[in-house]
C-alpha positions in Angstrom: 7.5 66.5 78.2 8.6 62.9 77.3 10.4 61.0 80.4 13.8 59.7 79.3 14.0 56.0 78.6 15.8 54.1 81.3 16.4 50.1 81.0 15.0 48.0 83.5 16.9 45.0 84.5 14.9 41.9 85.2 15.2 40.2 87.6 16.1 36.5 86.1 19.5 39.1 84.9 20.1 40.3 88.1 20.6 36.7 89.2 22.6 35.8 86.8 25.1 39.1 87.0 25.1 37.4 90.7 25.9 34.1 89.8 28.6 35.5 87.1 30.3 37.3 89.5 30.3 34.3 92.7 32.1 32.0 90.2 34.6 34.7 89.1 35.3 35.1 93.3 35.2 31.4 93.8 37.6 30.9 90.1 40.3 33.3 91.6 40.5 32.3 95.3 41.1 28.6 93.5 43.6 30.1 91.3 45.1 31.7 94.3 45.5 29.2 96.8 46.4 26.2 94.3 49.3 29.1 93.7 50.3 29.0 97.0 50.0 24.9 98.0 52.5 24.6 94.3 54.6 27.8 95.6 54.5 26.2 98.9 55.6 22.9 97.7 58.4 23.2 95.5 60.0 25.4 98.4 59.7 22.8 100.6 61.3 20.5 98.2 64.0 22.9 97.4 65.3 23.5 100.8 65.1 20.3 102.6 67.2 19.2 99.3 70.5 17.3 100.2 72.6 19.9 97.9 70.5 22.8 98.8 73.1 24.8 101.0 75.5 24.4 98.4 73.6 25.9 95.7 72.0 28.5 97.6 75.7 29.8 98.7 76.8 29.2 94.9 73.6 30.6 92.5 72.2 33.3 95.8 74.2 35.0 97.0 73.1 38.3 97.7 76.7 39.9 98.1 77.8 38.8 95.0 74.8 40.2 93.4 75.1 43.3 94.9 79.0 43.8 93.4 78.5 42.3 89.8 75.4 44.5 89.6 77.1 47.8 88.0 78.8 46.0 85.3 75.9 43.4 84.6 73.6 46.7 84.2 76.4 48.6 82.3 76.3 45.2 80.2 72.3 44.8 79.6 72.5 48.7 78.4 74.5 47.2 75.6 72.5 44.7 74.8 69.2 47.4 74.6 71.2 49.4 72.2 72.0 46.6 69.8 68.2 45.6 70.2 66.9 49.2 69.1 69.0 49.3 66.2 68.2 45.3 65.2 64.4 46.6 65.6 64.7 48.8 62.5 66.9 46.4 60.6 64.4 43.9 60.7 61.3 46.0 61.0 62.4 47.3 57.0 64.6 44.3 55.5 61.6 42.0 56.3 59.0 44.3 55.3 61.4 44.1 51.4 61.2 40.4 52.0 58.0 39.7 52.5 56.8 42.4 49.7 59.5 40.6 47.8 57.5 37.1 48.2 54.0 38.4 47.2 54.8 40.4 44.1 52.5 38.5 40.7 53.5 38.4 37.8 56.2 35.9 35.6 58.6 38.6 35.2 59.1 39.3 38.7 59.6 35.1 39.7 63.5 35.9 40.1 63.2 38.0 43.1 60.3 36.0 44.8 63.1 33.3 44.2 65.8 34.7 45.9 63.4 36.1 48.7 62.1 32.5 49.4 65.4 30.9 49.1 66.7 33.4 51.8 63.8 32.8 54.3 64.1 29.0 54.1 68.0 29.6 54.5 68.0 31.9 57.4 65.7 30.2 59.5 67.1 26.5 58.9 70.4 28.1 60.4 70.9 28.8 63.9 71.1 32.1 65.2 74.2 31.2 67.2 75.9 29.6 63.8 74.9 33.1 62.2 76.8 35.0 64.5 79.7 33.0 64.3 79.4 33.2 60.5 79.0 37.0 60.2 80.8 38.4 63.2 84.2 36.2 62.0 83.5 35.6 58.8 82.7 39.0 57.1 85.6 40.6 58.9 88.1 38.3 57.5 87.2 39.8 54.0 88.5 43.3 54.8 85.9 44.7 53.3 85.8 47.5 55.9 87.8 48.8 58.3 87.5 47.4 62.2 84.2 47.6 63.5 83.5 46.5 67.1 81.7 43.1 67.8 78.0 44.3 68.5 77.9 45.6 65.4 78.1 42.5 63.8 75.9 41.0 66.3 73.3 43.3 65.1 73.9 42.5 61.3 73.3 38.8 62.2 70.5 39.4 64.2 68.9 41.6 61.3 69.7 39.0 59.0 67.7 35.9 61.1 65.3 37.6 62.2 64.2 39.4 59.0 63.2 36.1 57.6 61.1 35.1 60.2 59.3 38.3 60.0 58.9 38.4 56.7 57.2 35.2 56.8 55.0 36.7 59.3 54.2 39.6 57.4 53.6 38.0 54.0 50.8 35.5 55.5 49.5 39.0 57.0 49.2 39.9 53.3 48.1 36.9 52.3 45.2 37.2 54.6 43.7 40.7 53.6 41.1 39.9 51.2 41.6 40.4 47.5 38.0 43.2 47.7 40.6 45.4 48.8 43.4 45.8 46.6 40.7 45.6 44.0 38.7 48.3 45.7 41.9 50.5 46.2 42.6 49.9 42.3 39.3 51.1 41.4 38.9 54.6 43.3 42.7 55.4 41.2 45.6 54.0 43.5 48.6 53.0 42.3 50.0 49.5 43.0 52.4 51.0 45.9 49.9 52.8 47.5 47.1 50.5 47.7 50.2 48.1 49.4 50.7 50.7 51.1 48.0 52.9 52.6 45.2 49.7 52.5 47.3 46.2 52.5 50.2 46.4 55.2 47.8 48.4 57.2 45.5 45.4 58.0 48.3 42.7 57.5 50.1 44.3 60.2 47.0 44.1 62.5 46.0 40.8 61.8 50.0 39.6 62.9 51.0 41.9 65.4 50.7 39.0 68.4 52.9 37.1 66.2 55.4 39.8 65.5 55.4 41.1 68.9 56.5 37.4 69.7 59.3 37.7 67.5 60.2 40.4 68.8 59.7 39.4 72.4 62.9 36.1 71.6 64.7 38.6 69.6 65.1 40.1 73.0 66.5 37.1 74.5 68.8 36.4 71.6 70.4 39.8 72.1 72.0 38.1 74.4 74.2 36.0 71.9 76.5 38.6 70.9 78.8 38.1 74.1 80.2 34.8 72.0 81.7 37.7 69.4 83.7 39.3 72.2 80.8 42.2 73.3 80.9 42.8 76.7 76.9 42.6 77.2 75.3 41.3 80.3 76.3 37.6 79.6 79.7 38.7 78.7 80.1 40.7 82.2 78.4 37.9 84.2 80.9 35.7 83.0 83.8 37.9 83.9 82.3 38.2 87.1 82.1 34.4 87.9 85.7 34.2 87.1 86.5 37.1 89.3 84.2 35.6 92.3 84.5 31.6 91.7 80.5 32.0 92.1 77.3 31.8 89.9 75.2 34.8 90.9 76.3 36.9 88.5 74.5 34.2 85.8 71.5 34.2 88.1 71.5 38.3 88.2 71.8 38.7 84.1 68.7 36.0 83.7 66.7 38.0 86.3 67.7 41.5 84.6 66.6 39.9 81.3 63.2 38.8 82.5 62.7 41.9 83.9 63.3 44.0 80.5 61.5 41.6 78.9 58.4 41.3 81.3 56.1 44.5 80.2 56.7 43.0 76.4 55.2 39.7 77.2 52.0 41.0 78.8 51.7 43.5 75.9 51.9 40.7 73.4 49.1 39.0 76.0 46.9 41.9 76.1 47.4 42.5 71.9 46.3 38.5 71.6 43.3 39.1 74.0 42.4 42.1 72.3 42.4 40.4 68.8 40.8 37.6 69.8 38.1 39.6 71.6 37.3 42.1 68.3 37.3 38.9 65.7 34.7 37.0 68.1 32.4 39.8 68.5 28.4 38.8 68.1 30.1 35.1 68.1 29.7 32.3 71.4 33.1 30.5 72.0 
């Protein structure tokens, strides 16, 4: 009966893991304590600060927090459901676009026209001027009956940020080699399915980081819809400071939005790690 193989480790290896794993100890105590002196630091400065009593009482306090809470939460929920909806705009406008801008072919130069025009237009204006645009412009048409502010906040939002992604998404397309489309061709697929069961697939893989990203300040734009009258978490913040003559409130809707946005950011880490990780594979950085 054959024994079963087993690896042996030698013993130049063993030193090595050893070595590896004393510098990964000695890198994180570092990390960790030059943390701390920097934490410890900028505290110090803050609080033996001339003004700091003043700002403290003004920006932290904890009471006023407490009581502008309900309506800065009631306020961020707003701002989450004109995210979810701005999520599908964009996710299928810009998918249009940026199919829009890699179509071949003379006869179809009118529309890759128009989609480039509105990409360069849409992200030479800013967001805020957007808003402003849409959420007091297009009602003054009367196209429509009377639609509530956040609804045009999410029309503007949809509108910038679909040509951002769509710029995104069409050097995702860009970068899938032309093997495949030709491969898809030749075992019978039709031009839309060979976009879409082989391209968008592996565009949308090679530019996720970057459209997680966009995504990740789409969330903090949200917050721009309070200048069209939308009683978000900047909008109720700011009611609260004029209720309690202090800042907190501010303070409190920053913190909220960090928070919300936090588990995004590391997941847009961890996707870049990943990608990095799977493209350098049998490769020394």
């Amino acid at each position: 009966m054959s024994q079963p193989y087993t690896r042996e480790v030698s013993s130049i290896e063993l030193e090595r893991r050893g070595y590896r794993r004393t510098r990964k100890r000695q890198s994180i105590l570092v990390s960790v304590g030059s943390t701390l002196l920097f934490a410890a630091v900028i505290s110090v400065l803050l609080i033996n600060s001339p003004g700091w009593s003043r700002v403290s009482e003004t920006f932290f306090d904890l009471d006023v927090a407490v009581g502008a809470f309900p309506r800065v939460i009631e306020g961020l929920w707003l701002n989450i459901q004109v995210l979810f909806f701005a999520v599908i705009g964009v996710a299928i406008f810009g998918t249009l676009l940026a199919i829009s801008r890699t179509l071949k072919g003379a006869v179809f130069t009118p529309i890759r026209l128009l989609a480039a025009g509105y990409t360069d237009l849409f992200r030479g204006i800013p967001v805020l001027l957007v808003l402003y645009l849409v959420g007091f412009g297009i009602p003054g048409l009367e196209l429509t009956g009377r639609m509530p502010p956040q609804f045009w906040g999410t029309i503007a939002l949809i509108l910038c940020y679909s040509a951002y992604v769509a710029e995104v998404l069409r050097a995702g397309i860009d970068a899938v080699h032309p093997s495949q489309r030709l491969a898809a061709r030749s075992l019978g697929l039709s031009h839309s399915k060979t976009l879409r069961l082989v391209v968008l697939p592996q565009a949308v893989r090679k530019v996720t980081p970057a459209l997680m990203n966009d995504f990740v300040s789409m969330q903090k734009d949200v917050g721009l819809i309070s200048v069209l009258g939308a009683v978000d978490a900047i909008r109720a913040a700011q009611i609260e400071v004029a209720s309690a003559y202090n800042f907190t409130p501010y303070v409190l809707a920053g913190v909220l939005f960090v928070l919300f946005s936090l588990p995004f950011i590391r997941l847009t880490d961890w996707m870049t790690a990943r990608a990095q990780k799977r493209e350098q594979i049998g490769g020394v950085v």
